[in-house]
C-alpha positions in Angstrom: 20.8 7.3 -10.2 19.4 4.7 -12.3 16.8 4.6 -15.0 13.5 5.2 -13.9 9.9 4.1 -15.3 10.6 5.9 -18.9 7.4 5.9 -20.3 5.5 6.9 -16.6 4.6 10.6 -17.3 4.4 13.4 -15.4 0.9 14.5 -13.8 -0.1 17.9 -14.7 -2.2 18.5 -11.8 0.6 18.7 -8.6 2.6 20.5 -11.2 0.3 22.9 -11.5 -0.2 22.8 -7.8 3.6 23.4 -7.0 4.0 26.5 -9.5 1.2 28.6 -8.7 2.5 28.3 -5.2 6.0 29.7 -5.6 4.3 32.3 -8.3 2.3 33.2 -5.5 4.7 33.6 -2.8 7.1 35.3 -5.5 4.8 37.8 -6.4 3.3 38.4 -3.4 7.5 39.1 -2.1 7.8 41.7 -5.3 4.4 43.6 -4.9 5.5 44.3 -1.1 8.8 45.7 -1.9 7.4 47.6 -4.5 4.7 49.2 -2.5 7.3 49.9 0.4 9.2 52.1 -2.2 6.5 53.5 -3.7 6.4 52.5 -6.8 3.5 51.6 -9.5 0.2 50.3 -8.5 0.5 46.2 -7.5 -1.8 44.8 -10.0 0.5 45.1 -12.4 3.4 43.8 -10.5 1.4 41.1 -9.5 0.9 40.1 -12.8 4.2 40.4 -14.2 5.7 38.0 -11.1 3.0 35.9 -11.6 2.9 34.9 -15.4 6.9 35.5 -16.0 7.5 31.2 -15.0 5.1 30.4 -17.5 7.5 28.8 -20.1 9.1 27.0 -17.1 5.5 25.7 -15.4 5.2 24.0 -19.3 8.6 22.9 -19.4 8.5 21.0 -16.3 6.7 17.6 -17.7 8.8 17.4 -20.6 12.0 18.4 -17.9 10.5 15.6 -15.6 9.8 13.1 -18.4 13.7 13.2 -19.5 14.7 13.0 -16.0 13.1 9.5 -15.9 14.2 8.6 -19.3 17.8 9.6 -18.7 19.2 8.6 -15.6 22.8 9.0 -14.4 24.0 5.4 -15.4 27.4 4.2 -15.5 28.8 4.9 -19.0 26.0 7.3 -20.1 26.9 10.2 -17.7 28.5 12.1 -20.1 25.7 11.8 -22.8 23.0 12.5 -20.1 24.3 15.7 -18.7 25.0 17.0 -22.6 21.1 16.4 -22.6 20.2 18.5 -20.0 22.4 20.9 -20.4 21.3 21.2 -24.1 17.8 21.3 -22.1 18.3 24.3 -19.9 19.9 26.1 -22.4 16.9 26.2 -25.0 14.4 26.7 -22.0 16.2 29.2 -20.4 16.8 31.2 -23.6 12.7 30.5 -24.1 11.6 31.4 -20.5 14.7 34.7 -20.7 12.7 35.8 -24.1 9.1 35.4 -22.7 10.8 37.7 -19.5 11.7 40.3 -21.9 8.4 40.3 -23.9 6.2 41.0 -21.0 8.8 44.2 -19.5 8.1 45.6 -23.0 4.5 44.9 -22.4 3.7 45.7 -19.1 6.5 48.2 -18.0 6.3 47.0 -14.4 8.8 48.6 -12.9 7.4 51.8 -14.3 10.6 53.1 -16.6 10.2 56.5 -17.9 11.5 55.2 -21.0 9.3 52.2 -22.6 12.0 49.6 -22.7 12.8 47.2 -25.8 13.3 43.6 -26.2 16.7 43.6 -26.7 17.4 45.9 -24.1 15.4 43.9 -21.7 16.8 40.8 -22.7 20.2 41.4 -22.0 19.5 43.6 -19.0 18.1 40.9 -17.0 19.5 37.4 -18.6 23.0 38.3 -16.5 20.2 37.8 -13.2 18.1 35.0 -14.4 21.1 32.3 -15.0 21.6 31.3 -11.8 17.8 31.3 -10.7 17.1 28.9 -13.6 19.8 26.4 -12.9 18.6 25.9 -10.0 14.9 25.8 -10.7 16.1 22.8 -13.7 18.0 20.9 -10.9 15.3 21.2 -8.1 12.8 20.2 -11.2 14.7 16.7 -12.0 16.4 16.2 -7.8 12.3 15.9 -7.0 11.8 13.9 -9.5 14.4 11.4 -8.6 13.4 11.4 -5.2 9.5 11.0 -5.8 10.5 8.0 -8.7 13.2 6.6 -5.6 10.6 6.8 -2.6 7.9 5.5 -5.0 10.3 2.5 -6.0 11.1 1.6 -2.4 7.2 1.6 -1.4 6.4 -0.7 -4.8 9.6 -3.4 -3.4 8.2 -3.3 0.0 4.8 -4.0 -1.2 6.2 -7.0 -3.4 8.1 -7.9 -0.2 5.4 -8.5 2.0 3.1 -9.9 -0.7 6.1 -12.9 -1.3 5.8 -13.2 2.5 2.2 -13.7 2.7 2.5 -15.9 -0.1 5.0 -18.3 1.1 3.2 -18.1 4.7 -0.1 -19.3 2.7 1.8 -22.2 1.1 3.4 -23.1 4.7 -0.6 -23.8 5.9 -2.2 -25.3 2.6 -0.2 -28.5 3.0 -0.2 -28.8 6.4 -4.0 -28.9 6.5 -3.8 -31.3 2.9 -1.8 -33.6 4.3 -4.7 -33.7 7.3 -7.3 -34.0 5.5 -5.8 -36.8 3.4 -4.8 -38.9 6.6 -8.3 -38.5 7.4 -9.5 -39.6 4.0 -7.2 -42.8 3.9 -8.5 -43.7 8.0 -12.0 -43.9 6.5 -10.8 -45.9 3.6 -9.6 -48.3 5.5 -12.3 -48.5 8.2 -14.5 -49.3 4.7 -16.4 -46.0 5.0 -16.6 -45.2 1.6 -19.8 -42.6 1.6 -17.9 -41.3 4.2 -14.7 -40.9 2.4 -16.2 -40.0 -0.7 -17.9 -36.9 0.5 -14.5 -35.8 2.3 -12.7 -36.2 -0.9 -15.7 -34.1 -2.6 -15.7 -31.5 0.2 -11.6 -31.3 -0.2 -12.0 -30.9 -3.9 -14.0 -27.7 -3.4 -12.3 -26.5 -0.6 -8.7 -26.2 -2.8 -10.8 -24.6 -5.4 -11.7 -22.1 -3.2 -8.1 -21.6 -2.2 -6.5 -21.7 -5.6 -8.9 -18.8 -6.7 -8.5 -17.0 -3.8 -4.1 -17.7 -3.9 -3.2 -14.2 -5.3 -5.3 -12.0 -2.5 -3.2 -11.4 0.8 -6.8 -10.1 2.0 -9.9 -11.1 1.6 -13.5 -10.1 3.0 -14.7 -11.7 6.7 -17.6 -13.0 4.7 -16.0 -14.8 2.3 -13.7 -16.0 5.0 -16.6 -17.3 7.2 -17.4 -18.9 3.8 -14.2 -20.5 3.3 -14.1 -21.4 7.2 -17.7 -23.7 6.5 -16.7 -25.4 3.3 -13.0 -26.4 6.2 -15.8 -27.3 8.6 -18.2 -29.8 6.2 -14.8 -31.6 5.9 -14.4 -32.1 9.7 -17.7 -33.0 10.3 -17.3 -35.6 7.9 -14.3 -37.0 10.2 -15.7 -36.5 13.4 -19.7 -36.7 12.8 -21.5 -36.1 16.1 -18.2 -35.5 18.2 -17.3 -32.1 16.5 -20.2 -28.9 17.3 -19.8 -25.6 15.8 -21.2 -22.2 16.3 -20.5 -19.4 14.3 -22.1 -16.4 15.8 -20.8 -13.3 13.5 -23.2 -9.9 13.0 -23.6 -8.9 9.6 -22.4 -5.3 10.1 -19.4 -6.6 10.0 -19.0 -9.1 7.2 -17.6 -6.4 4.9 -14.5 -6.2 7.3 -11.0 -7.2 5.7 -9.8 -9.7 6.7 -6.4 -11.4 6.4 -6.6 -14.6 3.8 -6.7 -17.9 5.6 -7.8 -16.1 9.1 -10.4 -18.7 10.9 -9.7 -21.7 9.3 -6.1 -22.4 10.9 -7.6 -21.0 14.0 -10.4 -23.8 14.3 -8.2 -26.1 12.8 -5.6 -25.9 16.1 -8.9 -26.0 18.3 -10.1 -28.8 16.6 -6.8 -30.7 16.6 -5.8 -30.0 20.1 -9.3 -30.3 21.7 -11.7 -32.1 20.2 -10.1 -34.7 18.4 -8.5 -35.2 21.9 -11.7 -36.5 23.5 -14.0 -39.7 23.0 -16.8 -37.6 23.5 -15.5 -34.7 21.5 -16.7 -31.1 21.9 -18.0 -27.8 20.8 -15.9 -24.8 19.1 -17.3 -21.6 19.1 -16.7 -19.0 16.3 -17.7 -15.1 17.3 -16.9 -11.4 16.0 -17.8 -8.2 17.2 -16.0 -4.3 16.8 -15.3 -2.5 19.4 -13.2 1.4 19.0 -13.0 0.7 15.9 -10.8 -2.4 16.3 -12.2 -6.1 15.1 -11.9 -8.3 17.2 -12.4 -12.5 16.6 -12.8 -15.3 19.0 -12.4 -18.9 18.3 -13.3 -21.1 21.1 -13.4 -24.7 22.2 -14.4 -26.2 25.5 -12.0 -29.4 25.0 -8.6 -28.4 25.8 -6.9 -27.4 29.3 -3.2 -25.9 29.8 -1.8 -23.4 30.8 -1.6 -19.5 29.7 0.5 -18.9 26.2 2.2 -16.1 26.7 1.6 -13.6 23.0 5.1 -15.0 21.9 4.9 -18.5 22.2 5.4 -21.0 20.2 2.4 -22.8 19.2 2.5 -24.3 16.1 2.8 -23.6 12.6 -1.0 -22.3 12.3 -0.7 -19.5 15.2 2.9 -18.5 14.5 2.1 -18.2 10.9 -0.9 -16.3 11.6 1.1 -14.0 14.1 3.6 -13.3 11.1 1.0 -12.4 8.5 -0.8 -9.9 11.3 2.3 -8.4 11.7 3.1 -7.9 8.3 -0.2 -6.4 7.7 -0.9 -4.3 10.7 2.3 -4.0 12.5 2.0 -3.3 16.4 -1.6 -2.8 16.0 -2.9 -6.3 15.6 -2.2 -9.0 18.4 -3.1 -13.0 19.0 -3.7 -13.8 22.2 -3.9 -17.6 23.4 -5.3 -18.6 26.4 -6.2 -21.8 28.9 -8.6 -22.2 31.5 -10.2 -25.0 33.0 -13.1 -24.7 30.7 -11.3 -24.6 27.6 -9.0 -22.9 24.7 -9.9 -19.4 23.6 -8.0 -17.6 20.9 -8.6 -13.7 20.5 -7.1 -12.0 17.1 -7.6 -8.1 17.0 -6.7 -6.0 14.3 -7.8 -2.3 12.7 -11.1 -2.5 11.3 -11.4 -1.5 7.6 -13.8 -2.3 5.4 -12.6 -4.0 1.7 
């Protein structure tokens, strides 16, 4: 094992949680053997079984907290087993002493003669070695196991987050180096109001996205948000040739929403549909929920082909988007794209939650 996290401490809560469990179970186990031999009344009992793993139950954050502080490191295994050894020693001879006390106190197993510490003590510490070896090494093999699981859950986590991100960067250049073709076509045509207001409406568009860079999620509003400030850039380009319609009920504006969800969508419709035709065209933004799934249409009524089968390849803004969904949602999220004569329609579903 390696070094763990050595100044994470332990919670006292589950801790708590786990002990009061076993004292439960072991006391309950003592208090039925006792009453099926007849001896003393289970109350008692009960308590004895129940309070003797005190010492232990207060040991365990300090037990759990060396664990992390002292892993099994090449070089060091020596020093770290002489530390836990040295560890159970003093808390066994602790939790062995507090054993003793309460048999002097509470007699529980009802001797005739009152027995002493010391004849307690060395009565029952022969029993108890074992028992509390293994509770110390089931004490620090959890923890090593919870820190491990918890340190493979963290990586995957920073795994797909550098996905998302590098997806993210694969779309912000292909739509800048769009946009700036655009911007340069108007130049030269000598439509400089024109031009001007692109530039402006790019300007706040990559604010948008450089404040939004570090969230692999963001809300549908604020998507349908970032989705208008794309579309006052196109209409720029294409005036009276590009028509939109975003029909999306509130309800659902506090769904999450992958980062940079509609805009590479309308993007491909625009780009394979309407800047195809003179007379342009319409796209058509829509959301609804249905069994708890969300489901979002973009639309245009410009491009024919045929059927895209889920795996196709079509381009860097659907594949990309296909990746990110399946990073984020797995086998529950799909994108669907499909032809007909009266258009392009591309359906994204995925889990509703709200952010």
């Amino acid at each position: 094992m390696t070094e763990t996290q050595p100044g994470k401490s332990a919670s006292w809560r589950p801790i708590a949680a786990i002990w009061l469990a076993a004292g439960l179970i072991d006391a309950s186990q003592t208090v039925l053997f006792m009453h099926a031999v007849g001896k003393r009344s289970w109350f008692v009992v009960f308590t004895f079984e129940l309070v003797s793993w005190l010492p232990w139950v207060l040991a365990t954050p300090f037990i759990v907290s060396l664990a992390r502080r002292h892993g099994w490191t090449r070089g060091r295994i020596l020093a770290t087993g002489g530390i836990h050894l040295a560890t159970l020693i003093v808390v066994s001879l602790v939790g062995e002493s507090w054993f003793a006390a309460l048999q002097v106190l509470l007699n529980p197993w009802d001797y005739e003669q009152q027995p002493t510490f010391i004849g307690a003590w060395t009565t029952s510490w022969p029993y108890q070695v074992l028992p509390y070896l293994v509770v110390y090494a089931l004490i620090c093999v959890i923890t090593y196991i919870a820190d491990a699981r918890e340190r493979t859950a963290r990586l995957n986590e920073e795994l797909s987050k550098a996905q998302l991100a590098a997806l993210r960067r694969q779309i912000e250049p292909h739509f800048m180096f769009n946009t700036l073709n655009s911007i340069a076509g108007l130049v030269r045509s000598a439509e400089n109001d024109a031009a001007v207001s692109m530039i402006v409406g790019l300007s706040e568009f990559l604010r948008r996205a450089t404040e939004d860079s570090h969230r692999a999620q963001v809300t549908l509003e604020e998507e349908v948000e970032y989705l208008q400030r794309y579309l006052d850039i196109q209409k720029v380009r294409f005036g009276e040739r590009l028509q939109v319609s975003v029909e999306i009920p509130a309800e659902i504006l506090h769904a999450q929403v992958p980062n940079l969800l509609l805009q590479p969508l309308v993007e491909n419709a625009i780009k394979h549909g309407i800047a195809q035709r003179v007379a342009g065209g319409t796209v058509r933004v829509t959301g609804a929920c249905h069994n708890g799934d969300l489901r979002l249409t973009v639309y245009n009524d410009a491009a024919t082909g045929p059927a895209q089968p889920e795996g196709a390849n079509t381009g860097v803004g659907l594949s990309n988007l296909r990746t990110r969904l399946r990073i984020l949602h797995g086998d529950q999220s799909g994108l669907q794209l499909t032809h007909a004569a009266g258009g392009a329609e591309v359906v994204v579903t995925l889990p509703f939650s709200e952010a």
